[in-house]
N, C-alpha and C positions, 0 to 999 in steps of 0.2 A: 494384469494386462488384458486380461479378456474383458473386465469391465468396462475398461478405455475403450476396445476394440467393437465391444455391444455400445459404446455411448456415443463415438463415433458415425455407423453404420446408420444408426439409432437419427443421428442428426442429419446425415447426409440424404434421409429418405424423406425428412420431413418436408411440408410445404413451406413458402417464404415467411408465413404466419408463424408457424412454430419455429423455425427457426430464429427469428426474431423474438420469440418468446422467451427460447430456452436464452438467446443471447442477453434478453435483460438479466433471469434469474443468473445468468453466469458474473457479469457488474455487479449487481446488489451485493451477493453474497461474498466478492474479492473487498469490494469496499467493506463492508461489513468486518470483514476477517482484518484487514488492514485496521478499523478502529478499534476493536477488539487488542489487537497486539499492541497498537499505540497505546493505549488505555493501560494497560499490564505493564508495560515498559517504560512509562511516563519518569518513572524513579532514577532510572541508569541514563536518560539522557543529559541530564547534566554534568555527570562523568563521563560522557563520550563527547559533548563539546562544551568546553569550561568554559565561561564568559569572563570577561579579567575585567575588577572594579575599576573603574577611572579613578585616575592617579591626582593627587591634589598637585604634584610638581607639574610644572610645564616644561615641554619637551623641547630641547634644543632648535633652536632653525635653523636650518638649514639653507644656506644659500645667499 
């Protein structure tokens, strides 16, 4: 927590330049981290959303 507390403080004193700056390196490194994980977890997403082959019957009408 005291890192938080130094990171915070830390950003609150900066000027609008640095704070801008630190806000990119904040995006880059989330996106980053987000393809990272995607990349690694590429295998288990098609167990968490199946896609269902198209059916050679044709489905009843309706109506």
């Amino acid at each position: 927590m005291l890192q938080l507390d130094n990171f915070a403080s830390r950003y609150l004193a900066a000027d609008l330049a640095r704070q801008a700056h630190i806000g990119a390196v904040f995006w880059r490194a989330n996106v980053l981290l987000f393809l990272v994980i995607a990349v690694l977890r590429r295998g288990s997403l098609p167990t968490t959303f199946p896609t269902r082959a198209p059916s050679l019957q044709k489905e009843p009408r309706h109506g």
